[in-house]
N, CA, C and O atoms as CSV, one atom per row, in Angstrom:
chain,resi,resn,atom,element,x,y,z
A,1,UNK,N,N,84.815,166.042,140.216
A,1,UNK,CA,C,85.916,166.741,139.609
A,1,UNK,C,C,86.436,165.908,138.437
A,1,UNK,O,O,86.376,164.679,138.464
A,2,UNK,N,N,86.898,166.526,137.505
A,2,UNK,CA,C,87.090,165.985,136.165
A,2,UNK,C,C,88.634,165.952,136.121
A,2,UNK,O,O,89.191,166.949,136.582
A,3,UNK,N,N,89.488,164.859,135.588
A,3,UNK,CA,C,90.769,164.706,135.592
A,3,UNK,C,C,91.491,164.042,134.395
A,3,UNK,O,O,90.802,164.395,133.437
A,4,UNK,N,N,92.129,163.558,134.096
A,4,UNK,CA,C,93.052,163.175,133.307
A,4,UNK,C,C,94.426,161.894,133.908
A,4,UNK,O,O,95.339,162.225,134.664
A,5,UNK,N,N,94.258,160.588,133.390
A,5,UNK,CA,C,95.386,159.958,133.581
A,5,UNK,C,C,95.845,159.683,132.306
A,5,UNK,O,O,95.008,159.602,131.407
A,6,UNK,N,N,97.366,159.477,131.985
A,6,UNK,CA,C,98.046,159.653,130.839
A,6,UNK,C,C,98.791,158.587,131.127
A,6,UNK,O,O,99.464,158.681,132.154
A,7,UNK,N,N,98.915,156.868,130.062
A,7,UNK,CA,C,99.811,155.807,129.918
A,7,UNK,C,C,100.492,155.928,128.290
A,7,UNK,O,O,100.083,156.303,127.191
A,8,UNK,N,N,101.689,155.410,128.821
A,8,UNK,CA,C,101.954,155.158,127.542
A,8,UNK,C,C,102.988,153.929,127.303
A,8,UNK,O,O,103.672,153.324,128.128
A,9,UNK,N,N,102.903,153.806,126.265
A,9,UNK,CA,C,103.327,152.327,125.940
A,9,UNK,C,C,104.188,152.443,124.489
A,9,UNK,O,O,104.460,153.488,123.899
A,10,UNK,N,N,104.652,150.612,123.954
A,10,UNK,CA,C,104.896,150.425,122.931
A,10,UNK,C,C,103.848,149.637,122.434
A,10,UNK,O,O,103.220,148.943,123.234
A,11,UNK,N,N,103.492,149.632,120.970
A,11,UNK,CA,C,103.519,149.080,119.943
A,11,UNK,C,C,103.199,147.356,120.068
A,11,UNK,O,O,102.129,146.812,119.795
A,12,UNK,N,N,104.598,146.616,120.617
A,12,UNK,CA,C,104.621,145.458,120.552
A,12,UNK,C,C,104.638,144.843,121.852
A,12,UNK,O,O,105.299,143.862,122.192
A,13,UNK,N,N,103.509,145.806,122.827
A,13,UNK,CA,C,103.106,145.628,124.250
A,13,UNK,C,C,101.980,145.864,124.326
A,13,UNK,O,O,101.596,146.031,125.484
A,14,UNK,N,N,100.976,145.989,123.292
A,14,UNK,CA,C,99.953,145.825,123.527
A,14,UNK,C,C,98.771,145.555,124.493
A,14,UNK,O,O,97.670,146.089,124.625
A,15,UNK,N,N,99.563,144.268,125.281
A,15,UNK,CA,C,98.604,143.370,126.020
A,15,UNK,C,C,99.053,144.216,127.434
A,15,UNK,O,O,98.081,144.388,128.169
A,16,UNK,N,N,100.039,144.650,127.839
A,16,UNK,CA,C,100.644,145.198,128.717
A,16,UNK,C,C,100.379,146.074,129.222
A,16,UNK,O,O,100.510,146.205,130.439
A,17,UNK,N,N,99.782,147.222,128.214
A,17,UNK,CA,C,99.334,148.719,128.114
A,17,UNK,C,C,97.841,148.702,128.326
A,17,UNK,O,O,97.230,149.539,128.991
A,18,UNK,N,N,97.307,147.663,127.695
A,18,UNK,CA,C,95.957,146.863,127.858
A,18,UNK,C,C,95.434,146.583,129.362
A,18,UNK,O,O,94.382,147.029,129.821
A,19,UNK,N,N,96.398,145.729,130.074
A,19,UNK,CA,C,96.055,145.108,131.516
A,19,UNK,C,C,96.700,146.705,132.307
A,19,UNK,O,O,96.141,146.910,133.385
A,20,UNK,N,N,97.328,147.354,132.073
A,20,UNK,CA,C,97.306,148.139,132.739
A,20,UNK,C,C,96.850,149.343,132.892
A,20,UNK,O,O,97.024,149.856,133.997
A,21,UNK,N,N,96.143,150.127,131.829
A,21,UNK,CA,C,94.774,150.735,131.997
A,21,UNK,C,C,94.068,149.654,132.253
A,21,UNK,O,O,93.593,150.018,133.329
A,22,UNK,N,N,93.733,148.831,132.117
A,22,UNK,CA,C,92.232,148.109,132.830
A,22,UNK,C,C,92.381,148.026,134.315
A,22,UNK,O,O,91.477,148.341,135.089
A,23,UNK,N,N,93.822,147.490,134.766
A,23,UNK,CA,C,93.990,147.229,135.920
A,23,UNK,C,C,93.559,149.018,136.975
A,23,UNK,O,O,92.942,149.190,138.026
A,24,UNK,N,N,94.065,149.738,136.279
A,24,UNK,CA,C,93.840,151.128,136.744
A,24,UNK,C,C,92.361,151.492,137.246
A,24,UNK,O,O,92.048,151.965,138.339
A,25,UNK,N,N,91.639,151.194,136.305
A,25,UNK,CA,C,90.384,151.811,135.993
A,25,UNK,C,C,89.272,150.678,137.209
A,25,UNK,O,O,88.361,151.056,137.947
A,26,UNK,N,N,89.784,149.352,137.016
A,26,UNK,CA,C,89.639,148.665,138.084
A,26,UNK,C,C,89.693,148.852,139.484
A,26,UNK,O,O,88.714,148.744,140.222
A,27,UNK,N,N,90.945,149.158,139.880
A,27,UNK,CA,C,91.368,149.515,141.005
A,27,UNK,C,C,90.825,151.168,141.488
A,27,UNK,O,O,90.886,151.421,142.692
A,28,UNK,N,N,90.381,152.097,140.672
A,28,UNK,CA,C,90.080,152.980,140.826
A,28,UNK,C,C,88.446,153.237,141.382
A,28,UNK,O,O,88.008,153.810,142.380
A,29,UNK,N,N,87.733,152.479,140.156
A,29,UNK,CA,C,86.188,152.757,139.836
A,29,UNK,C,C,86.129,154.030,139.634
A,29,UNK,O,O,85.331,154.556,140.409
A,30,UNK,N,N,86.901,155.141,138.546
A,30,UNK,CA,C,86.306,155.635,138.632
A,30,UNK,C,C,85.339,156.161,137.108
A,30,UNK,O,O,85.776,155.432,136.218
A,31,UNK,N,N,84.736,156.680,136.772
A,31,UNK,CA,C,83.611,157.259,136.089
A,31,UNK,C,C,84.796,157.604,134.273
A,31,UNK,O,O,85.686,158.454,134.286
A,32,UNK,N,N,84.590,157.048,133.432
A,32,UNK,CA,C,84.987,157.153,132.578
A,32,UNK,C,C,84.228,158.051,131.746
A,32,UNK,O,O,83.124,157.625,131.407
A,33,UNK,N,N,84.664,159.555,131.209
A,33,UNK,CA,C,84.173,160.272,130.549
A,33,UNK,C,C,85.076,159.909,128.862
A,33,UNK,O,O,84.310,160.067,127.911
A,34,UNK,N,N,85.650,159.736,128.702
A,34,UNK,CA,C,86.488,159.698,127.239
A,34,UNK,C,C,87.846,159.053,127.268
A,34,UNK,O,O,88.754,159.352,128.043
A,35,UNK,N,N,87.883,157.934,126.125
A,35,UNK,CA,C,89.500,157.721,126.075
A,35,UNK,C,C,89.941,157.914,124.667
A,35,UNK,O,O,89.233,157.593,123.712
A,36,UNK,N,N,91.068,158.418,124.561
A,36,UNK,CA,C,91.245,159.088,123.123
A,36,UNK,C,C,92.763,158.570,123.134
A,36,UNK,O,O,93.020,158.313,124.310
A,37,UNK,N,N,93.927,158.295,122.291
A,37,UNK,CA,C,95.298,158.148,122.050
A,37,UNK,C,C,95.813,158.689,121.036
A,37,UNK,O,O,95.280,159.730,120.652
A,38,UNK,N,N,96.855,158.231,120.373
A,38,UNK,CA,C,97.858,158.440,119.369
A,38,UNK,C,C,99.343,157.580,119.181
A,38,UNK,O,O,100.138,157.528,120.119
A,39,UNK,N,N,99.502,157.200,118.429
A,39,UNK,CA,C,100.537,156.132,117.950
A,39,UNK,C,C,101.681,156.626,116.817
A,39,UNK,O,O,101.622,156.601,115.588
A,40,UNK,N,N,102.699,157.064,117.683
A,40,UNK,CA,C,103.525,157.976,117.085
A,40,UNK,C,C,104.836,157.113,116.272
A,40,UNK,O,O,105.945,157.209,116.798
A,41,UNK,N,N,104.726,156.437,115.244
A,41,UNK,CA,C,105.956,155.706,114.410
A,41,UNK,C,C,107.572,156.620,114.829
A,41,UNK,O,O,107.880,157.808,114.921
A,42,UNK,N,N,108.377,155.167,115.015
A,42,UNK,CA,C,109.532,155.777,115.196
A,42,UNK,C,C,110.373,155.174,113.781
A,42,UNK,O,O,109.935,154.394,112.936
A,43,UNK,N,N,111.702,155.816,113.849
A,43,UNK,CA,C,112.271,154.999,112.543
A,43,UNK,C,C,113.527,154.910,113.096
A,43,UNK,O,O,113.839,155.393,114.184
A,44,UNK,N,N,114.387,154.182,112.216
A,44,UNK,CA,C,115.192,153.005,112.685
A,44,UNK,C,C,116.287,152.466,111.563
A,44,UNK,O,O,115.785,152.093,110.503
A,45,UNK,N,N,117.687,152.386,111.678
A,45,UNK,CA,C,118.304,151.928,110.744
A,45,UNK,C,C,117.369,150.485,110.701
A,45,UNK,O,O,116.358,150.371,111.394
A,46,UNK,N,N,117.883,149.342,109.734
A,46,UNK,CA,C,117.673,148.085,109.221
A,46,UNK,C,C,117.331,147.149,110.453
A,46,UNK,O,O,116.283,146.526,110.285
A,47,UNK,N,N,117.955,146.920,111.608
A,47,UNK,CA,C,117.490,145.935,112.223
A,47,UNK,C,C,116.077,145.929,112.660
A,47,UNK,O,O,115.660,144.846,113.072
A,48,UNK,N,N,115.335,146.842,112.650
A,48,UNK,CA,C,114.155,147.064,113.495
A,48,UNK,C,C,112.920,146.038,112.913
A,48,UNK,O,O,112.074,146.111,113.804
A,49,UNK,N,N,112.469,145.247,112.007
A,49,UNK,CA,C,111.969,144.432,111.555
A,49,UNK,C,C,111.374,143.635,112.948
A,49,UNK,O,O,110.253,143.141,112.822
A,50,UNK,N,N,111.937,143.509,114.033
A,50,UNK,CA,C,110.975,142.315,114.532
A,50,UNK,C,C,109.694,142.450,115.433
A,50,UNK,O,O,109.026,141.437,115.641
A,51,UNK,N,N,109.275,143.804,116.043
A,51,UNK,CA,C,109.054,144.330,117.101
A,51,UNK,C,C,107.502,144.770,117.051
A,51,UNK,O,O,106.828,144.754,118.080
A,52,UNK,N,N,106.981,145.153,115.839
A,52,UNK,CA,C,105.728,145.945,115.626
A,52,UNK,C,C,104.484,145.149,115.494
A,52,UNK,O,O,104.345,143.997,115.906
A,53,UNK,N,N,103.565,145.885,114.868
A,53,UNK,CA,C,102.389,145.104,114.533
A,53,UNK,C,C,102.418,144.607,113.337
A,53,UNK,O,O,101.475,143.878,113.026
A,54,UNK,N,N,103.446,144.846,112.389
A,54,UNK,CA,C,103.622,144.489,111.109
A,54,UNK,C,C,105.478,144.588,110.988
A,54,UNK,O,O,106.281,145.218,111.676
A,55,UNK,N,N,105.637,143.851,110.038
A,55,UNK,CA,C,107.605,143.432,110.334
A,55,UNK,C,C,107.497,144.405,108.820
A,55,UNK,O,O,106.982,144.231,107.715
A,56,UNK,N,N,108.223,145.400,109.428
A,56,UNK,CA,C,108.356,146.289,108.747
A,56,UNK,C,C,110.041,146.721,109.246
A,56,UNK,O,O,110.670,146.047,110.063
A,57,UNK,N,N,110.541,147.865,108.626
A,57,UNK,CA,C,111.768,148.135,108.746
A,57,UNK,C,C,111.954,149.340,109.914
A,57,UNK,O,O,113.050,149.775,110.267
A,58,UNK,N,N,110.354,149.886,110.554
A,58,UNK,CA,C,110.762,150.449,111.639
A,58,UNK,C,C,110.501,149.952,113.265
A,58,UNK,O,O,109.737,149.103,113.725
A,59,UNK,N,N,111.312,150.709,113.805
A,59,UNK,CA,C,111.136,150.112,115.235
A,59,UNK,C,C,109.651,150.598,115.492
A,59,UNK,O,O,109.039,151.525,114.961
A,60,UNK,N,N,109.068,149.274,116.925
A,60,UNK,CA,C,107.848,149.753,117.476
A,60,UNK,C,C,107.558,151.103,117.853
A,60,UNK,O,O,108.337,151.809,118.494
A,61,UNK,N,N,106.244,151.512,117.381
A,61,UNK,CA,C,105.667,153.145,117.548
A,61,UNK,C,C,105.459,153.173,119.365
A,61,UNK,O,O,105.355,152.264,120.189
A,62,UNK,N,N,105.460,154.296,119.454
A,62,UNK,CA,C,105.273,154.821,120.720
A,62,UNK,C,C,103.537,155.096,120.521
A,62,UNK,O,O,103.003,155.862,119.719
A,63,UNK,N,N,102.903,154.227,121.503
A,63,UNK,CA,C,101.817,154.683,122.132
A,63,UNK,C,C,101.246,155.806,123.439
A,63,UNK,O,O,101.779,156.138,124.497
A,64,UNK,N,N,100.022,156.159,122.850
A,64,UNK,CA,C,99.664,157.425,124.027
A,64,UNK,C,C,98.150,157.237,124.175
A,64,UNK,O,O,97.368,157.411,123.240
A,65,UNK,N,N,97.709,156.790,125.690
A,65,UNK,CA,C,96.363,156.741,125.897
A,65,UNK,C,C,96.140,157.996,126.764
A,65,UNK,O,O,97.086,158.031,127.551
A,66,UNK,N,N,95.426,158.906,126.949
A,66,UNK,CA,C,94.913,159.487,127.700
A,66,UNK,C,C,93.109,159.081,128.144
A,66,UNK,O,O,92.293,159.040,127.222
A,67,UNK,N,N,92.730,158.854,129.348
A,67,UNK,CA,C,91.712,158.730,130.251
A,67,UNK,C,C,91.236,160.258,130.586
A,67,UNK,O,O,91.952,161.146,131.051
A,68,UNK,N,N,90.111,160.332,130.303
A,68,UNK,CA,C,89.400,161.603,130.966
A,68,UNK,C,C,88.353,161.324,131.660
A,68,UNK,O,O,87.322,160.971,131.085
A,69,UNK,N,N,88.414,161.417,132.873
A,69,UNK,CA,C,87.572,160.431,134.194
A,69,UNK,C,C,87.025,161.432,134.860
A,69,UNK,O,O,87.401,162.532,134.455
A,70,UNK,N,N,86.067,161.451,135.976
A,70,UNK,CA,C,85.314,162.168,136.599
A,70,UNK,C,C,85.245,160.833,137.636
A,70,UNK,O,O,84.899,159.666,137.450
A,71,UNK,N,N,85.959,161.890,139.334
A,71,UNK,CA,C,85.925,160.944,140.279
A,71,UNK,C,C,84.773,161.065,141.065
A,71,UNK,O,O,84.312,162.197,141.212
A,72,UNK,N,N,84.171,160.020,141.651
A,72,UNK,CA,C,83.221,159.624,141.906
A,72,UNK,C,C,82.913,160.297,143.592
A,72,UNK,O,O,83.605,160.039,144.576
A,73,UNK,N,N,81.694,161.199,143.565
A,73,UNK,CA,C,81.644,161.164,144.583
A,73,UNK,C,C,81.127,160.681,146.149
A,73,UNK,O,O,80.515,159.676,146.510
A,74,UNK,N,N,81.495,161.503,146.681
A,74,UNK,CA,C,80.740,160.181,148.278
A,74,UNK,C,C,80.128,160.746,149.289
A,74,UNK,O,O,79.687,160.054,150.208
């Protein structure tokens, strides 16, 4: 059966969003058919400079991974 898990994250969590789809996919085993996302910029009066992948004047973007998996059968 074919499914869908959906994480999402920030920007300047990278590593976070990272270990935790891996940790998932780990703990799961299951059958990875496609991973696809989107990185949606937010904006921000002036303070937002410290947070992103680049020090820019907006706050960190909102990340979106979606997993399209096929569970394994037995």
């Amino acid at each position: 059966m074919q499914q869908i898990k959906i994480f999402k994250g920030i920007e300047n969590d990278l590593n976070g969003l990272e270990a935790e789809v891996n940790g998932w996919l780990t703990q799961t085993g299951v059958e990875v058919i496609s991973i696809f996302g989107n990185i949606a910029p937010q904006t921000s009066g002036g303070e937002a400079k410290s947070g992103g992948l680049s020090r820019s004047d907006f706050a960190p973007s909102d990340l979106l991974l979606v997993v399209h998996y096929r569970v394994p059968q037995v």
